[in-house]
C-alpha positions, 0 to 999 in steps of 0.5 A, spaced: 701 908 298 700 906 305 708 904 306 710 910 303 705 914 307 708 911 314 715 912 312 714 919 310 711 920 317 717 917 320 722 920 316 718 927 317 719 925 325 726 924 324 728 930 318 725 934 323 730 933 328 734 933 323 733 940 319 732 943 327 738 940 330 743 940 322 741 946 321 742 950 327 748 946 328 750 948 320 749 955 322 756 954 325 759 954 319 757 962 318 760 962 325 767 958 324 768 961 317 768 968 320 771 967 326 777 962 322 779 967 317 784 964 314 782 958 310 788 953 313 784 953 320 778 950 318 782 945 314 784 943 320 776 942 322 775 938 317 780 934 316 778 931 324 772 930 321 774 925 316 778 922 321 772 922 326 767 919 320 772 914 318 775 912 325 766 911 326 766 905 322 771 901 326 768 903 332 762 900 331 764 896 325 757 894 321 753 893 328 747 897 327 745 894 321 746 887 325 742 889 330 736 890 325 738 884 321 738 879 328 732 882 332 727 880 326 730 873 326 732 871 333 726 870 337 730 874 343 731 881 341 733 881 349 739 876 348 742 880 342 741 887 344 745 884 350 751 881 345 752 886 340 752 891 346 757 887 351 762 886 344 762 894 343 763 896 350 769 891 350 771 894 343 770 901 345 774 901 351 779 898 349 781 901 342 779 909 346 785 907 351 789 905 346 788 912 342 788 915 349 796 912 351 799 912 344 796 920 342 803 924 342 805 918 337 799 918 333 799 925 332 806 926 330 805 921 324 798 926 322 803 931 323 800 935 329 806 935 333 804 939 339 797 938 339 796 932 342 790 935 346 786 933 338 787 926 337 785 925 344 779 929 344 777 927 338 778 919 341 773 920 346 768 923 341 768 916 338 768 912 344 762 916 347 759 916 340 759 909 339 757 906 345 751 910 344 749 907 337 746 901 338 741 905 343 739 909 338 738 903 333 734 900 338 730 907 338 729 906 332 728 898 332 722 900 336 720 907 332 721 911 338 722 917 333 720 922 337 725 921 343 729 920 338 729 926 335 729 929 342 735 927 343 738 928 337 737 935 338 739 937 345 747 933 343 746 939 337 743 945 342 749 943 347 754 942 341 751 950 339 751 952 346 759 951 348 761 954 341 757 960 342 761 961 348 768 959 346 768 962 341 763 969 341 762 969 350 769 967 352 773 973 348 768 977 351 769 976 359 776 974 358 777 981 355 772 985 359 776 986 365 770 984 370 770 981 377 771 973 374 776 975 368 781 973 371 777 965 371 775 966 364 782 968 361 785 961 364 781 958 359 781 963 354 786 961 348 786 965 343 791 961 339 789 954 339 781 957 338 780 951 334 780 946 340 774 950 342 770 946 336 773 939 339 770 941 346 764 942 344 763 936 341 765 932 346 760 936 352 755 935 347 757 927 347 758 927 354 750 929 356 748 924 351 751 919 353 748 920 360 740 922 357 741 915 354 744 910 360 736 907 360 737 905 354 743 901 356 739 896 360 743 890 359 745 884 362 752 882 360 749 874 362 745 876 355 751 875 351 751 868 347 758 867 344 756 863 338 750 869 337 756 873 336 760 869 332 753 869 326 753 876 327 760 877 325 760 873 320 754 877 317 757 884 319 764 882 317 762 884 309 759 891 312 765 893 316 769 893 309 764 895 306 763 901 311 771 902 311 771 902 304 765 907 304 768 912 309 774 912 304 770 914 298 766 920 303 772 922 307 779 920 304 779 926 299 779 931 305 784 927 307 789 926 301 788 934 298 793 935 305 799 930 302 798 931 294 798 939 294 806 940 295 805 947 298 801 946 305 799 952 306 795 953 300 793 944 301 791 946 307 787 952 305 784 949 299 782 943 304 778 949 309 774 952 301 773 945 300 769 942 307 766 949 307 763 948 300 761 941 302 756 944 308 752 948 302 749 941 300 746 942 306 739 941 304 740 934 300 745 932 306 739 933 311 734 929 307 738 924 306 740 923 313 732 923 316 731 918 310 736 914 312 734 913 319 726 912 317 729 907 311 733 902 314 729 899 320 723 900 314 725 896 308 727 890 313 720 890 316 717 890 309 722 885 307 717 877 305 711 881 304 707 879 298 708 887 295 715 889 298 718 890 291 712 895 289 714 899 296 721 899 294 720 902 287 716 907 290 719 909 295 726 910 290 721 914 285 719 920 290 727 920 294 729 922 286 724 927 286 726 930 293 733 930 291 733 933 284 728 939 287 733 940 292 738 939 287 735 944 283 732 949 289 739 950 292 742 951 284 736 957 283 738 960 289 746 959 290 747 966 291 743 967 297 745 960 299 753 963 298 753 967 304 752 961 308 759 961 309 765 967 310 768 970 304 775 967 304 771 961 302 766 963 296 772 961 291 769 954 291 761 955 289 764 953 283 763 945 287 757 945 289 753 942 284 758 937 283 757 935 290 750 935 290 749 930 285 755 926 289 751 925 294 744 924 291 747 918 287 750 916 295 743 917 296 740 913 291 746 907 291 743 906 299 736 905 296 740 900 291 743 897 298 738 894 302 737 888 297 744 885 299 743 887 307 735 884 306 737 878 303 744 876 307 749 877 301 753 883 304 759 881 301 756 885 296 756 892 299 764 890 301 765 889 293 762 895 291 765 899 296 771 898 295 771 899 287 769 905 290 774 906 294 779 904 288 775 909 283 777 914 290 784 914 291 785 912 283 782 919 281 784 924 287 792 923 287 790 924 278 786 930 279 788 933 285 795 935 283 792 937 277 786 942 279 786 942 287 780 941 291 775 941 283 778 935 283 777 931 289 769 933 288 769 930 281 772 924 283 766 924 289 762 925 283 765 918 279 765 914 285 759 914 287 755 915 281 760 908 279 758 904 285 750 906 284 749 903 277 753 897 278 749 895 286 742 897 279 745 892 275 748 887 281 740 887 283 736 887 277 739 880 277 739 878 285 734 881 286 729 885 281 726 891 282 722 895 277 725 901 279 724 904 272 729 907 272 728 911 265 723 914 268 728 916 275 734 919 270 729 924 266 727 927 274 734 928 275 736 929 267 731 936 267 732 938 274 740 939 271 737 942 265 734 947 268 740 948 273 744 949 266 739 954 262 738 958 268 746 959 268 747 960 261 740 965 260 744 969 267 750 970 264 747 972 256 742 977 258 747 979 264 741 979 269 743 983 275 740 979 283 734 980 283 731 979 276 736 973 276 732 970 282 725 972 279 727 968 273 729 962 277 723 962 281 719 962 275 723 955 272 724 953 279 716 952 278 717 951 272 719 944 272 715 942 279 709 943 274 713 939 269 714 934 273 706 934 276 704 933 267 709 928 267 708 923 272 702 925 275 704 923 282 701 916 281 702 910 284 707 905 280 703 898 278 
């Protein structure tokens, strides 16, 4: 229990900036949902979002992973982080400036004709994005979790800031007829408001990307060639296992555009959709401040005589998060609703679909760490792009038939597909005894108490009030269910 209490102290260090800074940056969604009433306006949101999310993983192309894998394996950190830092700034700056000159073209063939300012906003995003990645793995590296987490929060707070003031101050001062309004109407645009949401995302980069110069101490005569001809090999498998991936996690917000035949309703329904998608935004945080903790974790504990009981460990209690968060957002959705503006609400219906997508996402990155422990990333590449197949099979089969449901069902299919084949693969690569009977009734009686709820809500037609009190009621329930169940005692 020791391992697991230190990864727990870290992920609290993390999830802290996390649930601080996500959170206050999720609380812009209320904002953008209310401010773009019609749907259509945050589908555009959305869908650069998932072009950013994308576009991410070619930027850095599997190096944070590498950094960890030849830190622990050189004997001179200093000579590696120099290398993968001099070939993401070579990379970087040639890709940003390539986007940068062909914007007008790129944005014709995305159909933004005239709004050539996105593609070239959303490029610097990426390049300051990227060149800050490896720095903050080596924060990672050193479990300097804390400045980490301070910088996560201030590129949020800057990003919350610049959003209040384009989008609730700037309206206000260009309108109000005072003695500078004149300066605040040349930059007010009231019909292009979308930008603003761009800009304040590049601001917040901007700062970052300053805040973190000191950790950019390298020398270009660290950079070893053939070090970096090991390193490709290895993360040659990540960066189509990440391309791969980032289809499976964006490319339906990308398709609901080009297979819904009207593109007022397929941007609409793209805007519901990504709305909707922020309601897991519980289950995303801990997945994410798990993530951070996790990666350089399971590396340090990699070759100990007890590695493999850590493993199974630490899968037992991220299944008992994720169904408790699961359930917990499901109890309480009608107060979670109003999260988002009601132009939106037409979607709740996803919700728990998408909760359970991204908790077998979740349990699949668990899964992962024995083919990235043991070198083999071939495999992550496999199963990445079976998912990506299993993606772009069932969206253009669904979303035709029912619009955005079907692209959340289709997330739900893929990912729940690439976790079990990444168990099996590993129970004879590299066996774990996760018990995984035992991982399925945790998650098996969260969903039954979701659905009980449910039906007993609709059969006794129970006004808000006593449906919140019932569902607190099983909310405790279950967490005593669970408590007789397993005892929360260690796995032997």
């Amino acid at each position: 229990m020791n391992v697991v209490k230190k990864l727990a102290g870290q992920s609290a260090v993390y999830g802290l900036s996390s649930i601080i800074g996500r959170f206050l940056n999720y609380l812009l969604v209320p904002l953008h949902t209310n401010i773009f009433v019609q749907p259509g306006q945050y589908g555009v949101v959305t869908e650069f979002y998932a072009y950013i999310s994308f576009l991410m993983i070619l930027f850095t192309y599997g190096m944070e992973t590498s950094f960890f894998q030849f830190s622990r394996q050189e004997n001179n950190s200093k000579k590696v982080f120099g290398t993968i830092m001099s070939s993401i700034l070579a990379t970087t700056t040639v890709v940003t400036l390539g986007i940068l000159f062909f914007s007008d073209r790129i944005a014709e063939l995305i159909m933004y004709s005239g709004h050539k300012e996105y593609v070239q906003i959303m490029a610097l995003v990426l390049g300051l994005d990227a060149l800050t990645s490896i720095p903050f793995a080596k924060l990672r590296k050193e479990s300097k979790a804390k400045r980490f987490a301070l910088l996560k929060i201030i590129n949020i707070s800057i990003n919350i800031f610049f959003n209040l003031f384009f989008f609730i101050a700037l309206p206000y001062l260009a309108n109000s007829g005072g003695l500078f309004s004149e300066y605040f109407t040349a930059i007010y645009l009231p019909d292009n408001m979308v930008v603003y949401v761009f800009i304040a995302n590049l601001f917040a980069s901007v700062v970052t990307f300053l805040l973190l110069l000191k950790e950019f101490r390298f020398s270009f005569g660290d950079f070893e060639f053939q070090l970096l001809k090991k390193i490709l090999l290895y993360t040659l498998p990540l960066l189509v296992a990440g391309f791969a991936g980032m289809i499976n996690e964006t490319l339906d917000r990308v398709m609901i555009k080009y297979l819904i035949s009207d593109p007022g309703d397929a941007m609409a329904q793209l805007g519901i959709y990504g709305a909707c998608y922020k309601l897991s935004i519980l289950m995303t945080l801990f997945i994410q401040a798990f993530k951070y903790a996790a990666e350089p974790f399971f590396f340090s504990q990699y070759g100990k005589d007890d590695a493999k009981e850590s493993y199974a460990v630490v899968m037992k209690y991220f299944v008992l998060t994720c169904s408790f968060i699961f359930l917990f957002i499901m109890m309480y959705i009608d107060v979670f609703k109003y999260f988002i503006g009601p132009s939106y609400r037409s979607g709740l219906h996803i919700v728990p679909i998408l909760l359970l997508a991204n908790m077998c996402l979740g349990i699949f990155f668990n899964l992962s760490m024995w083919y990235k422990l043991t070198g083999e990333t071939r495999y992550g590449a496999y199963f990445a792009i079976v998912g990506a197949v299993i993606t772009i099979i069932g969206n253009i089969y669904l979303i035709p038939l029912v619009g955005y449901t079907g692209a959340a069902w289709t997330t739900l299919i893929c990912y729940a597909s690439i976790m079990l084949l990444s168990y099996f693969t590993g129970a004879r690569k590299f066996p774990v005894n996760y018990r995984p009977g035992k991982l399925a009734g945790y998650i098996g009686l969260s969903i039954l108490f979701f659905i009980s709820s449910e039906w007993l809500t609709e059969l006794l037609s129970l006004n808000f009030t006593i449906k919140m009190i019932l569902n607190t009621v099983l909310l405790l329930l279950y967490i005593g269910l669970v408590f007789q169940f397993d005892k929360l005692k260690e796995i032997r």
